[in-house]
C-alpha positions in Angstrom: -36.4 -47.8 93.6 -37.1 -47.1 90.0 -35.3 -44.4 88.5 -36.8 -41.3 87.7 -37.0 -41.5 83.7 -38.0 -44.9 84.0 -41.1 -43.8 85.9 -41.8 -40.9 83.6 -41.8 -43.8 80.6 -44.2 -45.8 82.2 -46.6 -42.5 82.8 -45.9 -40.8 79.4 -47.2 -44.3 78.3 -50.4 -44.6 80.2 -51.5 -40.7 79.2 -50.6 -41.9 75.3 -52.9 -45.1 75.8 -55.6 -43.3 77.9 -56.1 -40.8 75.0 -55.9 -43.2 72.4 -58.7 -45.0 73.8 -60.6 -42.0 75.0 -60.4 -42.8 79.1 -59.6 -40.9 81.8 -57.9 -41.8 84.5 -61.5 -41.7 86.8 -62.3 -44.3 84.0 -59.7 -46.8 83.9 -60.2 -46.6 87.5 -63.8 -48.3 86.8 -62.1 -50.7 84.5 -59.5 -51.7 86.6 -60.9 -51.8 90.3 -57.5 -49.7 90.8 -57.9 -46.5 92.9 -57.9 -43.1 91.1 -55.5 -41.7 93.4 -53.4 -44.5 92.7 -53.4 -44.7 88.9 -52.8 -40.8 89.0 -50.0 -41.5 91.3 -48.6 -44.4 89.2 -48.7 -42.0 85.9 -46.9 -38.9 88.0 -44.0 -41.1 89.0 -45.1 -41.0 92.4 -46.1 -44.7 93.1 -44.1 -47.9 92.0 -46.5 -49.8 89.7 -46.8 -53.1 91.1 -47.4 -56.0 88.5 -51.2 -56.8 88.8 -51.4 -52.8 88.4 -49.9 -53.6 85.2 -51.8 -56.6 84.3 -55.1 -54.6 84.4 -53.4 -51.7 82.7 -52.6 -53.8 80.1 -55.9 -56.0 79.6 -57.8 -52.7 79.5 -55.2 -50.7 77.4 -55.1 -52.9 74.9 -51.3 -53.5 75.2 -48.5 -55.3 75.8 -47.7 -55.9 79.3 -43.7 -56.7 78.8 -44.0 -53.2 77.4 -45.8 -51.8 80.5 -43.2 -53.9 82.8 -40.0 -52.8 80.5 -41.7 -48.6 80.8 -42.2 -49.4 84.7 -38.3 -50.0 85.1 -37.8 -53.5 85.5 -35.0 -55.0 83.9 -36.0 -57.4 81.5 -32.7 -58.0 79.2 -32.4 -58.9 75.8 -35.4 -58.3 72.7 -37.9 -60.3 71.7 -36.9 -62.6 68.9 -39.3 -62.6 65.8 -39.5 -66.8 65.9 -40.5 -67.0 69.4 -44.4 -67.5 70.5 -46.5 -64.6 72.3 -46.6 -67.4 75.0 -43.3 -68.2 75.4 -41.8 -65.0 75.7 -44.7 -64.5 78.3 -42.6 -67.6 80.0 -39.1 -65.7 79.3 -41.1 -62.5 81.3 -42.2 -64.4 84.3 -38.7 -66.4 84.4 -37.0 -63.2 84.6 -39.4 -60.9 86.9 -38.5 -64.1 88.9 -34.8 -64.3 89.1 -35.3 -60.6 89.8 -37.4 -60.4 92.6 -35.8 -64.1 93.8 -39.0 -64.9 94.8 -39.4 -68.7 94.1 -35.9 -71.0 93.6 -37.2 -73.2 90.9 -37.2 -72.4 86.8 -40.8 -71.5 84.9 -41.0 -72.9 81.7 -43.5 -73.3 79.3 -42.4 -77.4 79.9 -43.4 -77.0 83.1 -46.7 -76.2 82.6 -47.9 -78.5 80.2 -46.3 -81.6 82.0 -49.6 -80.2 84.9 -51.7 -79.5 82.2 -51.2 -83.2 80.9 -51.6 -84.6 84.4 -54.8 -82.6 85.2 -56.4 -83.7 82.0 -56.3 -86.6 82.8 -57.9 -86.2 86.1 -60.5 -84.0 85.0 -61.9 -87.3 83.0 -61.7 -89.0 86.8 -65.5 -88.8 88.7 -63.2 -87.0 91.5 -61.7 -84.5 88.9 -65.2 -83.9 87.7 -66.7 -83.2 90.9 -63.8 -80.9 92.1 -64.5 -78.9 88.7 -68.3 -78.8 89.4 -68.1 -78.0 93.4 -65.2 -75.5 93.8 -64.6 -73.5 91.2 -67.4 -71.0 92.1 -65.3 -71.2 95.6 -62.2 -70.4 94.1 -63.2 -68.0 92.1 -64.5 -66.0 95.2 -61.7 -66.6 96.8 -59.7 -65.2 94.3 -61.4 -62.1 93.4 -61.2 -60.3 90.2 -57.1 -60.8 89.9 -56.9 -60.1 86.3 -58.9 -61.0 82.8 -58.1 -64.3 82.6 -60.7 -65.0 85.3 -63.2 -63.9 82.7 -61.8 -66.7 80.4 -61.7 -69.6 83.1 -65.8 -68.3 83.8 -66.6 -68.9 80.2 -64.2 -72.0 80.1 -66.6 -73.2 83.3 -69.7 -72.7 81.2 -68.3 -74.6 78.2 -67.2 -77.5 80.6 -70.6 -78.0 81.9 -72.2 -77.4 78.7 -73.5 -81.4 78.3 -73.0 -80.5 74.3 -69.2 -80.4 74.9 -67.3 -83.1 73.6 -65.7 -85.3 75.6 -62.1 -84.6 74.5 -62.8 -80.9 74.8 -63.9 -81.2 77.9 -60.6 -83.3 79.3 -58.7 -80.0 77.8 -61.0 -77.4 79.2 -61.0 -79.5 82.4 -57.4 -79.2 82.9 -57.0 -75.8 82.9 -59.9 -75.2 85.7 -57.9 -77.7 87.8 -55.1 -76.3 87.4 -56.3 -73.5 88.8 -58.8 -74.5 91.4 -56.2 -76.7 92.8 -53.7 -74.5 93.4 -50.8 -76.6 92.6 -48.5 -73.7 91.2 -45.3 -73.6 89.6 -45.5 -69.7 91.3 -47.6 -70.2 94.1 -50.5 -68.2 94.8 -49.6 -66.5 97.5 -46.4 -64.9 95.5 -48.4 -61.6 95.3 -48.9 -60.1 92.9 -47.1 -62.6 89.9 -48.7 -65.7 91.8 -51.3 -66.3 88.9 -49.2 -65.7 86.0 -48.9 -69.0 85.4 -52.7 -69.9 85.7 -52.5 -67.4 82.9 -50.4 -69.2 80.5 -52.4 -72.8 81.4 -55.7 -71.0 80.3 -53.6 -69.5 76.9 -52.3 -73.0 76.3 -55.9 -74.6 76.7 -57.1 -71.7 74.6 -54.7 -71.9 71.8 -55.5 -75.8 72.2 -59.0 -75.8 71.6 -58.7 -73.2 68.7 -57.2 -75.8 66.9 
């Protein structure tokens, strides 16, 4: 159980943001898809926040969500060093939350997920690739719901991919990351709810951070 102060951080932090951006709680609620009861229990310390609580909370905040995670209670060790990438302390999160929770045995690094991303963008160039792009990712995205923002980001991803104006090359990049997700061959499996598509998260960042280049 999270101690008391701990809980108290994490609400303290949530009223701060709220009233920074103007929301109340009946608001974020909107935003979110969370329950108003919920969110008012999460900031009163009465309700663990689970991490796709914090996900949305932090999308929709306009914050960091280490620092929601670190306010929540869990233990996440050590500072962030001023050399390392957004992306890769996202990694050093996740590894950590894992060991934690001891929810998967093997080790999530950043290495890990651009050895699929490499494999899948390759496939995406294949006709079978291509057609598992173009057939199931509507599926998969109803499948999955609205799990956090980065589902906006694979949607306009899709529309870029099928945009016949797309280069080539872009599209083998773009292509990989929609694999990677439709496919569902996780480093964190999905079904490790609710941390089961963090990683899908960092694939799309990496293919972002690719293409802005």
């Amino acid at each position: 159980m999270l101690e008391k102060n701990k809980e108290q951080n994490l609400g303290l932090l949530i009223k701060t943001l709220l009233k920074k951006h103007s929301l109340s709680m009946r608001k974020l609620s909107g935003l979110t898809g969370i329950d108003t009861a919920t969110i008012s229990r999460i900031v009163n310390g009465k309700q663990q926040a689970k991490l796709n609580h914090l996900q949305q909370f932090a999308y929709h905040l306009n914050t960091s969500l280490e620092k929601l995670i670190e306010a929540a209670g869990y233990e996440m060790g050590g500072g962030k060093e001023e050399s390392k990438s957004e992306i890769q302390y996202s990694v050093d999160t996740i590894q950590k939350i894992l060991q934690s929770f001891k929810l998967v045995d093997t080790q999530f690094t950043l290495a890990h997920v651009e050895k699929e991303l490499a494999k899948f963008e390759q496939y995406a160039q294949t006709e079978e690739g291509h057609r598992i792009i173009c057939e199931d990712f509507k599926k998969k995205i109803e499948q999955v719901g609205s799990v956090g923002p980065f589902i906006e980001q694979l949607k306009q991803m899709n529309i870029q991919y099928c945009d016949p104006t797309t280069l080539s090359a872009e599209r083998a990049v773009i292509g990989s990351a929609l694999l990677y997700f439709i496919l569902s061959a996780d480093i964190i499996p999905d079904y490790v709810y609710p941390i089961g598509y963090l990683d899908d998260t960092i694939a799309v960042q990496l293919v972002l951070k690719r293409l802005a280049k």
